[in-house]
C-alpha positions in Angstrom: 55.1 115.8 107.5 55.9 112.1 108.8 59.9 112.9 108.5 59.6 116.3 109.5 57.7 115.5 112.7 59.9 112.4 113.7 63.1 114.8 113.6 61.4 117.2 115.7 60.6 114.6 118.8 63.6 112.5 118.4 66.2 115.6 118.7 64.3 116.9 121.2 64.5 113.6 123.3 68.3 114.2 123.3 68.2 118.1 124.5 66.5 116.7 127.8 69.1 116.9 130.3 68.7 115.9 133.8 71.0 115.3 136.5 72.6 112.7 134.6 73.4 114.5 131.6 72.2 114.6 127.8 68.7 111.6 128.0 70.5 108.3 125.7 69.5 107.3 123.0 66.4 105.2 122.9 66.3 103.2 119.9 63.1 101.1 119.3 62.9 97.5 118.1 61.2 95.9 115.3 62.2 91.6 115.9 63.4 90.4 112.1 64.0 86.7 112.4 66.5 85.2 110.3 66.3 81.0 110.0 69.1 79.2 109.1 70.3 75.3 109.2 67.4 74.8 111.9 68.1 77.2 113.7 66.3 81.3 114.5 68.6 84.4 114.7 66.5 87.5 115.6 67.9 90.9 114.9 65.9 93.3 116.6 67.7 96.4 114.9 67.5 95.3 111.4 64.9 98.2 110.4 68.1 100.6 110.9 69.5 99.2 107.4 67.0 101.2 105.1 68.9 103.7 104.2 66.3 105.8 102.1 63.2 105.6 105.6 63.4 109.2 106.8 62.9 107.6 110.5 66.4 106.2 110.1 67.9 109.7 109.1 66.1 111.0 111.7 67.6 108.4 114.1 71.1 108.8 112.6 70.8 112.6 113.6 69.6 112.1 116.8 72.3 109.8 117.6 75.1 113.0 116.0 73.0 114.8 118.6 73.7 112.6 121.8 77.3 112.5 121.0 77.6 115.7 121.0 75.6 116.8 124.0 78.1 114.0 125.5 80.8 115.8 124.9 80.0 119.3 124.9 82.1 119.4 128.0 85.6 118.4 125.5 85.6 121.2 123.1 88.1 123.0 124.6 90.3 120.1 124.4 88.8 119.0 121.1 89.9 122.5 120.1 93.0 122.1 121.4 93.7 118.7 119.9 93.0 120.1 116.4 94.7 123.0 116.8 97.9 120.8 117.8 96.8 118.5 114.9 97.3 121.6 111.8 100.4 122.5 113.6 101.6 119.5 112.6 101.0 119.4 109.0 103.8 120.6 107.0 101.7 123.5 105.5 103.5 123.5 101.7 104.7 120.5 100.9 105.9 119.1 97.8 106.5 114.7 97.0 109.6 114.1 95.7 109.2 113.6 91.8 108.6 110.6 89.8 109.9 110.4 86.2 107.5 108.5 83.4 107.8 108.8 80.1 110.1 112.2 80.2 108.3 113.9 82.5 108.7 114.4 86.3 105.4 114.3 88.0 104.7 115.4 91.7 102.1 116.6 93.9 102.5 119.5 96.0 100.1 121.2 98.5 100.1 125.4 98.9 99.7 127.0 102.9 95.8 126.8 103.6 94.9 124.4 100.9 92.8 121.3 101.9 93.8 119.3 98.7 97.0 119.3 96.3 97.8 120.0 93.1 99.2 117.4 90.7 101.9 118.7 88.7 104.8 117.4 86.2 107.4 119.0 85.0 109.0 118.3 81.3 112.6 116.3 80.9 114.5 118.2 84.1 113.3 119.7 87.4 114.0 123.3 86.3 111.6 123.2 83.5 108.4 125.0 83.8 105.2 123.6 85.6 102.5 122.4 84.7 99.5 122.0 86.9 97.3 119.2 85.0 94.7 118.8 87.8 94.2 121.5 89.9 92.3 119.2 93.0 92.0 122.9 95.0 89.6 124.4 92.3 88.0 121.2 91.4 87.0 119.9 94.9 85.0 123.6 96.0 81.7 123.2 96.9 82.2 119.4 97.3 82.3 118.3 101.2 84.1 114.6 99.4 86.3 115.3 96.6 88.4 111.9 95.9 90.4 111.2 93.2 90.5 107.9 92.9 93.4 107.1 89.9 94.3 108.4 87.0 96.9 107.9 84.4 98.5 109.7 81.6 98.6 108.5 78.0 101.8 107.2 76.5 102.2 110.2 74.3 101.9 112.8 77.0 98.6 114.5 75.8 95.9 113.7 77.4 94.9 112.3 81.3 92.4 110.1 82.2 91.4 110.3 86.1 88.5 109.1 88.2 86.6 111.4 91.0 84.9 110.3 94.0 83.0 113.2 95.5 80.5 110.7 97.6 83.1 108.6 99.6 81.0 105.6 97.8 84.1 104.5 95.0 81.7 105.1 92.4 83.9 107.0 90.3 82.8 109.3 87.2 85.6 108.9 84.6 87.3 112.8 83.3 89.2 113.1 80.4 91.9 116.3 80.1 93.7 117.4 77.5 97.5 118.4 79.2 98.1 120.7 75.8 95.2 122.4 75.9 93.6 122.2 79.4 90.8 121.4 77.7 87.9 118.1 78.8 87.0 116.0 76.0 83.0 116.0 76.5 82.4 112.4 77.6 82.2 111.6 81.3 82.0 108.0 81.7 79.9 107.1 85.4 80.2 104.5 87.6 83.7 103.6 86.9 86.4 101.9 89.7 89.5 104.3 89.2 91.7 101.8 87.4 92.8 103.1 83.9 95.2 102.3 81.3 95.9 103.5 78.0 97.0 101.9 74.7 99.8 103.5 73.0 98.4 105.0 70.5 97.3 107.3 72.9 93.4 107.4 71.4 92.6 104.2 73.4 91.4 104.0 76.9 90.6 100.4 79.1 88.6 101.3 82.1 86.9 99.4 84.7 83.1 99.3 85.3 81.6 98.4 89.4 78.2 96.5 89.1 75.8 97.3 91.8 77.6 95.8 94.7 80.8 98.6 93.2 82.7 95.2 92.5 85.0 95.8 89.4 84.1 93.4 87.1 84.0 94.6 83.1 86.6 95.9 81.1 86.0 98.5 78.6 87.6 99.7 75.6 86.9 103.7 75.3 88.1 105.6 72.0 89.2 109.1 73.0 85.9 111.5 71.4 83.4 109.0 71.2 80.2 108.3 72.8 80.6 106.0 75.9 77.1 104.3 75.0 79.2 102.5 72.0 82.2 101.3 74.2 82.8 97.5 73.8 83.6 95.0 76.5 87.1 93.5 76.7 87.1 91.3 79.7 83.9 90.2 81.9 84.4 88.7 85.3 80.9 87.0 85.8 82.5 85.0 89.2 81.1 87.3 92.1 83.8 86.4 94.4 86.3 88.0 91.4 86.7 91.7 91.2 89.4 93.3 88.1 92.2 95.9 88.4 94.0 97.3 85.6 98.3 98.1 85.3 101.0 98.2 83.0 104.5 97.5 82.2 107.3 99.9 83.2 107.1 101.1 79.3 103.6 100.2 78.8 104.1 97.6 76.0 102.2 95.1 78.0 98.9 96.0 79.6 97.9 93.2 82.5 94.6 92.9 83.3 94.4 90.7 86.7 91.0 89.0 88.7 91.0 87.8 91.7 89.7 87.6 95.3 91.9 87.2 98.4 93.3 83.9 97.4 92.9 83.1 93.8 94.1 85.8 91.0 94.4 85.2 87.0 95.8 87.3 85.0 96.1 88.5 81.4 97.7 90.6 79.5 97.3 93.1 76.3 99.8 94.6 73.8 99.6 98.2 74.1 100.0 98.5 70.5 97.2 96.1 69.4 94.7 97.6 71.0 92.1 95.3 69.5 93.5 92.5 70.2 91.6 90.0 73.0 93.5 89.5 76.3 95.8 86.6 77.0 95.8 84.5 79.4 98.8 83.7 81.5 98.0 81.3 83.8 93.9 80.1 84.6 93.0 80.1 88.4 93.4 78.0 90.5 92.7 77.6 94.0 94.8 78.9 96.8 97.0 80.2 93.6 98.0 83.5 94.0 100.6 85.2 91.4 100.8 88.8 90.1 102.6 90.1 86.9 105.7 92.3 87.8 106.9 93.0 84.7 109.1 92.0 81.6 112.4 91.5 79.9 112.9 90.9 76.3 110.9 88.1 76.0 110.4 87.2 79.5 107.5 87.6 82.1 108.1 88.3 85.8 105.7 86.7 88.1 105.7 87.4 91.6 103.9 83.8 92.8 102.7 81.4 95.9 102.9 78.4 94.1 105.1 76.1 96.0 106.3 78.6 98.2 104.0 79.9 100.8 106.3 83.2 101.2 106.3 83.8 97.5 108.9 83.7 94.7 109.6 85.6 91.8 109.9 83.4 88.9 110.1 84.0 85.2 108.2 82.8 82.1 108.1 82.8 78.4 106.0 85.7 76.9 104.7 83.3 74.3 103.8 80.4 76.7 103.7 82.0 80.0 101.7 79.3 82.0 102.5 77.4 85.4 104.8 74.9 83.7 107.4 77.1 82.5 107.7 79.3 85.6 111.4 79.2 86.6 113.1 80.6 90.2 114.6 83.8 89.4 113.9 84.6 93.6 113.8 81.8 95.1 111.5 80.8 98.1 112.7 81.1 101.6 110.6 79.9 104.5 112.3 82.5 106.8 111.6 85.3 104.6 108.0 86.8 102.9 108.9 88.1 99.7 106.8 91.3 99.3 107.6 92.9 95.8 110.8 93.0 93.6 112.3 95.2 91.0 113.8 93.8 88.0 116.8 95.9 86.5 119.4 95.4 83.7 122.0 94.8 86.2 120.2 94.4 89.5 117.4 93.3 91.4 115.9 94.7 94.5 113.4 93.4 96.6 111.6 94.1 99.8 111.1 91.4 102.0 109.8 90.2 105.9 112.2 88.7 108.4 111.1 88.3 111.9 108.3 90.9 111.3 110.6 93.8 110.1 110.9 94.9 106.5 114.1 93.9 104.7 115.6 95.3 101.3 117.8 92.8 99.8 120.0 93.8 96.5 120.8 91.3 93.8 123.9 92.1 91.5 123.1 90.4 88.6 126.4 90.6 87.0 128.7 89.1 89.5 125.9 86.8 91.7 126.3 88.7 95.1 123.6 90.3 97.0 123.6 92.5 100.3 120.8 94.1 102.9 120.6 97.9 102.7 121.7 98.7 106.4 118.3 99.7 108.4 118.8 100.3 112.2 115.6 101.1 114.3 114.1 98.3 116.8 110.9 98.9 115.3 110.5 100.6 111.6 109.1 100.4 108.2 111.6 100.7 104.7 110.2 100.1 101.1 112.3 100.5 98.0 110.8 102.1 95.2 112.5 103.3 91.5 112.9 107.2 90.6 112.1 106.9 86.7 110.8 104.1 84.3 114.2 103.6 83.1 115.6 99.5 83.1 119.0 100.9 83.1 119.5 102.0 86.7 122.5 101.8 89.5 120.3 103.2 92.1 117.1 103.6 93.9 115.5 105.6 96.6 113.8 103.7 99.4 111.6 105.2 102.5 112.0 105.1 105.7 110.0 106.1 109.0 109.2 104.6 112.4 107.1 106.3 115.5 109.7 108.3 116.6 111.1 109.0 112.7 109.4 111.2 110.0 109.3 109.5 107.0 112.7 109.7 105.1 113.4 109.4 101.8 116.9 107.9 100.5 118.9 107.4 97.3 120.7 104.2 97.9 123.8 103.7 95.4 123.2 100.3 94.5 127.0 99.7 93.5 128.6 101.2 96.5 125.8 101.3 99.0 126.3 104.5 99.8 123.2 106.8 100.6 121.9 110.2 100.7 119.0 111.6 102.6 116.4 113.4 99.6 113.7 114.7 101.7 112.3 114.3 105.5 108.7 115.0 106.5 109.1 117.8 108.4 106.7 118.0 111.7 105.3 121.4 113.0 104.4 122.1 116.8 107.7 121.6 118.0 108.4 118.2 117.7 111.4 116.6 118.6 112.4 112.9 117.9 115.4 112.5 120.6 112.0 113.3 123.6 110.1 109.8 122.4 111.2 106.0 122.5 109.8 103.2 120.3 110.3 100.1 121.6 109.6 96.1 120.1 108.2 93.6 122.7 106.7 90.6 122.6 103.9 88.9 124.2 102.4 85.4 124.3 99.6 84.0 122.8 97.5 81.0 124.3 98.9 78.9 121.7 102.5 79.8 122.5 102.7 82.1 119.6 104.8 84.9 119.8 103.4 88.3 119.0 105.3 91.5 118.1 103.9 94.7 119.7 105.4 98.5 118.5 105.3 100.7 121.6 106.3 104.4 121.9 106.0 107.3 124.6 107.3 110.2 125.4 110.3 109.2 127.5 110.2 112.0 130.3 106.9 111.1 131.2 107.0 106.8 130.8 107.1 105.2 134.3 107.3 101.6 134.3 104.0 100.9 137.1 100.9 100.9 135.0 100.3 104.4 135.6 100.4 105.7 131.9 97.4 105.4 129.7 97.7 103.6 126.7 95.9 103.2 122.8 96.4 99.9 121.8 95.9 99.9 118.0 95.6 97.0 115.5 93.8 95.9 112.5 94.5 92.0 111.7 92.7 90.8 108.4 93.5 90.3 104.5 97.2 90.1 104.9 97.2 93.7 105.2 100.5 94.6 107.3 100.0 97.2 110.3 103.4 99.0 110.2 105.1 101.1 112.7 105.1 104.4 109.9 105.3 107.8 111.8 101.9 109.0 112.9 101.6 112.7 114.1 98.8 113.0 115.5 99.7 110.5 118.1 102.1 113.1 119.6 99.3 114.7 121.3 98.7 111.8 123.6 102.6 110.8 123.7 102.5 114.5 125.2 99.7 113.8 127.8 101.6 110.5 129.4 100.0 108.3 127.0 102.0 105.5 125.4 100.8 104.3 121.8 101.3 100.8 120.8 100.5 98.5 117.7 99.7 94.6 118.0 100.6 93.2 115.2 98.4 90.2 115.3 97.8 87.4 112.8 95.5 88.1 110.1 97.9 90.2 109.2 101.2 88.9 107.2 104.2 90.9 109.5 105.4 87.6 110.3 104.9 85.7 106.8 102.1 84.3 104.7 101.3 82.0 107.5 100.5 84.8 109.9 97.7 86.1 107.6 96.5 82.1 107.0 96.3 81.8 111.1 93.9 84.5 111.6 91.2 84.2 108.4 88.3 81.5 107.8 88.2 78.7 110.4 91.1 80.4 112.6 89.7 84.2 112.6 89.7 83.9 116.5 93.2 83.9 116.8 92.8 87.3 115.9 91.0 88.1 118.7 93.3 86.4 120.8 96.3 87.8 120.0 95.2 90.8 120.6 93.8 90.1 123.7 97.2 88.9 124.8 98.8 91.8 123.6 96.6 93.8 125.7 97.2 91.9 128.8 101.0 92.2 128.1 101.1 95.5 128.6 98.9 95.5 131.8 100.9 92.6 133.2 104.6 94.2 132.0 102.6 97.6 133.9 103.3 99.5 130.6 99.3 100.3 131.5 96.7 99.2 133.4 93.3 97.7 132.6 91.7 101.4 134.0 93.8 103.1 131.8 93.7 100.9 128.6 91.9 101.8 125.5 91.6 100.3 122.1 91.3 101.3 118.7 91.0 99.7 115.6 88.5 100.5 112.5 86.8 98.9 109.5 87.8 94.9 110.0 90.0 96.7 112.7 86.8 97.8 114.2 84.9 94.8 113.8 87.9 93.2 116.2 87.3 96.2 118.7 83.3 94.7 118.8 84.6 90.7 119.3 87.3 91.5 121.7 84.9 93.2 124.2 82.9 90.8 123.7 85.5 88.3 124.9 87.1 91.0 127.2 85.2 93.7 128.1 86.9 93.8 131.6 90.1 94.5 130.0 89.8 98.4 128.9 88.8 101.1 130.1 87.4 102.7 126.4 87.5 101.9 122.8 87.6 103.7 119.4 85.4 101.2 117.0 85.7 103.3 113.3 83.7 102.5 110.6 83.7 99.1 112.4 82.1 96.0 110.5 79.9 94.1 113.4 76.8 92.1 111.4 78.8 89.3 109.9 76.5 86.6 109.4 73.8 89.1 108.2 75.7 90.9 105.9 78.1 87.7 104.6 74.3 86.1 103.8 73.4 89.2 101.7 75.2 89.1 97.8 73.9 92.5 97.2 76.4 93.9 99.7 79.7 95.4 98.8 82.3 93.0 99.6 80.4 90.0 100.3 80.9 87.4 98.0 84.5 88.7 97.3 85.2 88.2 100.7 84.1 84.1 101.0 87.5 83.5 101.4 88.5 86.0 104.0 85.7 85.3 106.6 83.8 82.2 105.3 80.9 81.6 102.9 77.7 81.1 105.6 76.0 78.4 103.0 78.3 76.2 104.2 77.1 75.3 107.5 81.0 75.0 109.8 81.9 78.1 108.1 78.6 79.7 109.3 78.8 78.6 112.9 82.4 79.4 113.1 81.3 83.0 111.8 78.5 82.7 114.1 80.6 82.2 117.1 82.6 85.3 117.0 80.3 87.9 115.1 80.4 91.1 117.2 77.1 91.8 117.2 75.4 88.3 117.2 77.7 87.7 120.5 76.9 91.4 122.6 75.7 89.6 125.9 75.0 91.2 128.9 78.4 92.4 130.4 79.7 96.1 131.8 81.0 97.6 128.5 83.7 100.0 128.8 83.3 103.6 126.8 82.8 103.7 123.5 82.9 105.8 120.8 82.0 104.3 117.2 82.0 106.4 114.0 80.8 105.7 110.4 79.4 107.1 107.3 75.6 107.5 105.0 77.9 107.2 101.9 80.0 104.0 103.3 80.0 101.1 100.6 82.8 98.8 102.7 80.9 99.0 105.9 77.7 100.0 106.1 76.5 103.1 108.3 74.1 100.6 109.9 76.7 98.0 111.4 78.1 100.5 113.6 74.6 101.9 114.2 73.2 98.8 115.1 75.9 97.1 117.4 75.8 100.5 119.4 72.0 100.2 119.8 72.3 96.3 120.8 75.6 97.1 123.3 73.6 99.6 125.0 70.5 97.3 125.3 73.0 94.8 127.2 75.4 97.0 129.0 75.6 96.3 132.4 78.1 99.2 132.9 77.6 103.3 133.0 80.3 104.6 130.7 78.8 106.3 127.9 78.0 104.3 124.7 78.6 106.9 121.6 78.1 106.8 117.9 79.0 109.4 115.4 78.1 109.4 111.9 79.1 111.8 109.1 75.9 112.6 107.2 77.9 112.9 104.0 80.9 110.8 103.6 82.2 107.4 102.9 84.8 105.0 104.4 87.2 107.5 104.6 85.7 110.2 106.2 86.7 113.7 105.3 88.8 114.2 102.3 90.4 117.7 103.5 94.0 117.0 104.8 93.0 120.0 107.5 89.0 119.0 107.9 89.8 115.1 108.7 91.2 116.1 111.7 88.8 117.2 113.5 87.3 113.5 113.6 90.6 112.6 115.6 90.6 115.5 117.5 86.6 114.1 118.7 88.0 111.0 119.4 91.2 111.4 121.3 89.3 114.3 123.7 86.9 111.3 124.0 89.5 108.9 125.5 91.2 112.0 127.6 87.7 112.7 128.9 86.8 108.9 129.6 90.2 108.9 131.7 89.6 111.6 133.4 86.1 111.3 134.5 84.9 113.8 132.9 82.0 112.9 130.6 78.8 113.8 131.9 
């Protein structure tokens, strides 16, 4: 009666409207006081993290309910957002194939289908189809259906693949027989999604989460056997450690690799000898960061750190592969992050970063020479990637896309250097590449650091005088690159006057390893920073204007929409926080979190007390103060193991509490989803549909 009661009042708080609109919400607080090195944190909205009291349900719903009294008044133009959204997406679709193992394997999507199929196709293109997971027919009556990984045994028969249908990464473990479409009985629970056979093609290694879902025991599985009698490989009883799982090109070698953001080991397995224990290749060490690329004869490749901040690919005797033997086969270049590298019998290819742009450089290994594959755009992103497993091959295909450009796909003759367009994303609604231009600018950070920006608009309607509106996105955090790729669904603001721009700001690694080392531990703020000067670049250059200026950024991208209002609140007019992270101390205090103590080395480790305050002294929601808040609109999910439901939930409540300002304070949580949000190509975007009629409404004045 208790829960039943407290949905009742609390939805019918929010259906009281005045003058003024839809009543906010009013969320109550319960003080929790936190001590630490001397000092008292209070949190007053702490109660908001138990996830199983009906009263925060109910709260959760009432805050779905505000929202959407909020913007009752933008669902025409959410409607017309979304339709423009589906118009879009290339309704059948198929990927261009990848051969393993004689077979070609693709996905394709049918007209009207939410999710693909996964298909392969025997020895040649023409040969008949097979359809070993049919994700349409599996996902229906699931709001998530995720799958998460799979991989197909070395003698073709049987697929092993992992299924999220919570958003949570917990995945439960399917086995399918491609011969006779047939499951074997087990179903193994609580698994991470990284499989890898042995070659006898009876023999599975899988990854079990522990209660935090970090990946930490490897297990061997024989095919038609009770899970209960699986045996342990590999344990990783270092918290701060989580395990994946890959292979050789031709699966002799199995690599089993732990590691945090910093320190990896890895090990690896003969596919054959199943039974064997792993080997170690090299033991940690810290700030040593290496990953196993592949083989030759009797030769590791080892794509490394170690004495080269930008990385190096080195080689190393299979039979004593440690540190000591590692040899330059790429060698380091301060100027230039090596990213990944190909080894093949006559060449090598490898992607790099110079000046922030992606590079492909090709290594003849016959005759010495090496050249760049020609790449033109001022702003773009280019990977090169093999067609089959085969060592023997003269050429690759490598993709291609910017904000004006689809993604392409190329064959690139690696002899002659000729190439041939395979297959262009093709864009619905209308859209035209020669109407838009993408530009590369740079501003200035308060250290003198320059900082790339991407920028595109929709030329016809860019006027150099501030007067467009602008979405300023970024993320910033683990190295992870923020890339110029081609984004459709910007187009419907490009189409309203709005320009779209990405700052690609240290924490990151656009610029080289030391770009990613400037913006963690004890220099997260330039982060921050460089964002913020990104932002006032293109108010000061009058790309935009502070009135008109929104930002976006989610997960660690969100948490840095939560610090830089904090910092700059004055600066924009709204912001888009998704699934942002905001409680940092709290939650980096707190081992039973996900992420937590595999993250020490991203954000800090609060035991140790400068770590703590530094963390303390940029924290989003320990540092909301009283200021006039521009809009916001922050989403998140119940199922969410990366960041919790309640850090978005919680900052909101504490922004409002200190928000000196009238624009509208939103949050929107999906009631049954993760991270990710939706998993239905078609149903995910109605969540960007919400959100960009929620910056076209802020700018236009018309939210209630």
């Amino acid at each position: 009666m208790r829960t039943i009661r407290f949905v009742h009042l609390a939805v019918a708080a929010f259906m009281l409207v005045g003058c003024a609109g839809p009543k906010t919400v009013d969320t109550k607080k319960i003080p929790k006081e936190f001590v630490e090195f001397g000092g008292t944190r209070v949190d007053n909205y702490y109660w908001l993290s138990k996830h199983d009291d009906p009263e925060v349900i109910a709260h959760l719903q009432a805050e779905n309910t505000y929202t959407d009294e909020m913007l009752k008044g933008s669902e025409e133009i959410q409607k017309t957002i979304f339709d423009e959204l589906i118009a879009r997406i290339e309704q059948r679709y198929e990927s261009l194939p990848h051969k393993v193992n004689g077979y070609w394997y693709y996905i394709r999507y049918e007209e009207g289908k939410q999710y693909p199929l996964y298909c392969r196709k025997k020895e040649t293109m023409a040969a008949r189809e097979e359809v070993f997971l049919d994700v349409p027919e599996l996902a229906a009556g699931h709001q998530i259906y995720l799958v998460r990984g799979y991989s197909v045994s070395p003698t073709n028969e049987w697929v092993a693949y992992g299924v999220d249908t919570s958003g949570g990464r917990r995945c439960d473990l399917f086995l399918l027989n491609l011969y006779s479409e047939e499951r074997s009985p087990e179903v193994i629970t609580n698994t991470s999604g990284g499989y890898v056979w042995a070659n006898d093609g009876k023999t599975l290694f899988y990854v079990l989460n522990d209660h935090t879902v970090r990946a930490y025991k490897v297990m061997r599985h024989a095919l038609g056997t009770d899970p209960s009698i699986d045996e342990p490989v590999f344990v990783e009883s270092d918290s701060t450690f989580e395990i994946s799982l890959s292979a050789s090109r031709d699966n002799k070698y199995l690599f089993l690799t732990s590691g945090d953001t910093e320190p990896r080991e890895s090990y690896y397995m003969m596919a054959d000898a199943p039974r064997i224990p792993p080997i170690l290749v090299q033991r940690r060490q810290k700030n040593l960061v290496y990953s196993m690329n592949d083989y030759e004869g009797d030769t590791f490749y080892i794509l490394t750190n170690q004495a080269a901040q930008n990385f190096r690919l080195v080689r190393a005797p299979i039979r004593n592969p440690g540190i000591v033997n590692w040899k330059d086969l790429i060698p380091h270049r301060s100027d230039a992050l090596l990213v990944d590298a190909d080894v093949f019998k006559n060449y090598i290819v490898a992607d790099q970063r110079i000046d922030g742009l992606p590079r492909i450089l090709v290594f003849d290994r016959t005759t010495g020479g090496s050249h760049y594959v020609d790449l033109k755009e001022e702003s773009y992103v280019a990977n090169a990637y093999p067609a089959t497993d085969a060592f023997d091959l003269d050429s690759i295909r490598y993709s291609y896309s910017s904000l004006t450009t689809p993604r392409s796909d190329f064959l690139y003759d690696l002899r002659t250097g000729k190439k041939t367009l395979l297959k262009q994303e093709k864009i619905g609604g209308g859209y035209d590449g020669t109407l838009y231009s993408t530009r590369r600018v740079w501003a200035t950070a308060g250290d003198s650091v320059r900082v790339p920006i991407s920028v595109v608009y929709r030329t016809s309607l860019f006027k150099r005088d501030g007067s467009n509106p602008a979405l300023l996105y970024a993320y910033g955090s683990y190295g992870a690159n923020t890339d110029p790729y081609f984004n459709a669904s910007v187009i419907s603001l490009l189409d309203r006057g709005f320009l779209f721009a990405i700052a690609h700001i240290r924490g990151g690694q656009e610029m080289g390893r030391q770009w990613y080392e400037e913006g963690k531990l004890l220099k997260k703020k330039n982060t921050f920073s460089d964002y913020i000067s990104c932002a006032q670049f293109l108010v000061d250059e009058k790309y935009t204007s502070a009135s008109r200026l929104f930002a976006n950024g989610g997960s660690a991208g969100g948490m840095l929409m939560g610090a830089v209002i904090n910092m700059r609140p004055d600066l924009f007019r709204g912001v888009l926080a998704e699934v942002p992270w905001m409680d940092v101390v709290t939650d980096m205090f707190n081992p039973d979190l996900p992420l937590t103590t595999l993250e020490y080395g991203e954000w800090g480790n609060p035991h140790i007390r400068d770590q703590y305050e530094y963390m303390l002294s940029w924290s989003p929601y320990d540092n909301v103060r009283p200021a006039v808040y521009p809009a916001i609109l922050a989403t998140g999910g119940l199922n969410d193991t990366q960041v919790p439901y309640y850090s978005p939930a919680k900052w909101v409540a504490k922004v409002r509490e200190f928000n000196r300002g009238t624009e509208p304070v939103l949050f929107k949580c999906n009631m049954g989803a993760g991270h990710g949000g939706e998993s239905g190509r078609f149903e995910r975007q109605r969540l960007t549909a919400l959100k960009y009629a929620f910056i076209v409404s802020v700018l236009n004045g018309k939210l209630p």
